[in-house]
N, C-alpha and C positions, 0 to 999 in steps of 0.2 A: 538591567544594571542601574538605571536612571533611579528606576522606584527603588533602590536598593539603597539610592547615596538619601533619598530623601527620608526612609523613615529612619536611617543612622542619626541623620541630622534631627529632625524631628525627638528622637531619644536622646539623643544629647543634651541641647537644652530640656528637655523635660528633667532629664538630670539634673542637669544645673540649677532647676529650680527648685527642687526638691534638697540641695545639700544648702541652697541658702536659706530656707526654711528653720525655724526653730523648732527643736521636737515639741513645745507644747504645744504649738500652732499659732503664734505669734510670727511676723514677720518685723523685721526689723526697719525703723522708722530714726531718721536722724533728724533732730530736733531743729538745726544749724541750717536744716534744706528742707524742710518738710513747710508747704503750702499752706495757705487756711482750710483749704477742704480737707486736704490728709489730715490737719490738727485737729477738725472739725470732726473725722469720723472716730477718734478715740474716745472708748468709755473714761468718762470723767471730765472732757475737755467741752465745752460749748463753744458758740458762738462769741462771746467776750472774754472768753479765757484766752482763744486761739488768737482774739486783737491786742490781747495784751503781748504774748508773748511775741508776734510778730512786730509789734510796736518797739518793744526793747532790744530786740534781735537788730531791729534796724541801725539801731546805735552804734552793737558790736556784735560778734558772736557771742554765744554763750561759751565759758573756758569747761565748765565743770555743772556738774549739779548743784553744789554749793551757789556758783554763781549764778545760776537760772533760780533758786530758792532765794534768792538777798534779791533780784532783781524786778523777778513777777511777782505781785501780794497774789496770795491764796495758793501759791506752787510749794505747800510745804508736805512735810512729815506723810500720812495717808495718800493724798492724791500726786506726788514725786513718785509713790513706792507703785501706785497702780499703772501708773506710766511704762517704769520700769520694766514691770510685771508682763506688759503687752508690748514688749520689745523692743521701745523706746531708749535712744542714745542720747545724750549730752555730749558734743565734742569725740566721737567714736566711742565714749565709754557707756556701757549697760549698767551699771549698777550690780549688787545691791549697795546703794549707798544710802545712809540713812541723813535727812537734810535739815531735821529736826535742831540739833543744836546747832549747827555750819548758819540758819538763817538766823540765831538768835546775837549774832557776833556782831 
């Protein structure tokens, strides 16, 4: 019975990880909590892109996308939407949000 509760459990979580999964295979990444290595391993992100945003994040949170686009130079339009694209949040929200005119304000 013992081996019985442990592969239950063992499916369970394997469960759970698979419904927090994104079907395209994106896991979801919150901007507000996310490390320099986790910002470090997203395509599009480097080393001085992940300082910057940690650098201003220090200040405040980020409210929105709008706000992380007025805030980090070079966080606009194409590299915002690739973010998105790989599962990435802003303040719980995934996008599509387009930050192209939101940073020109």
């Amino acid at each position: 019975m013992k081996a019985w509760a442990s592969w239950r459990s063992l499916l369970c979580a394997v469960g759970l990880v698979l419904m927090a999964a994104r079907p395209d295979g994106a896991c979801a990444l919150e901007l507000n909590k996310a490390n320099q290595a986790q910002l470090e391993q997203l395509d599009g992100l480097g080393v001085a892109m992940a300082e910057r945003i940690l650098a201003e994040r220090a200040k405040a949170p980020f409210r929105d996308w709008e706000d992380l686009a007025r805030r980090v130079k070079g966080m606009r339009g194409a590299r915002s939407e690739q973010l998105q694209r790989q599962g990435v949040t802003v303040n719980g929200v995934a996008g599509p949000v387009s930050t192209t005119h939101a940073a020109k304000r």
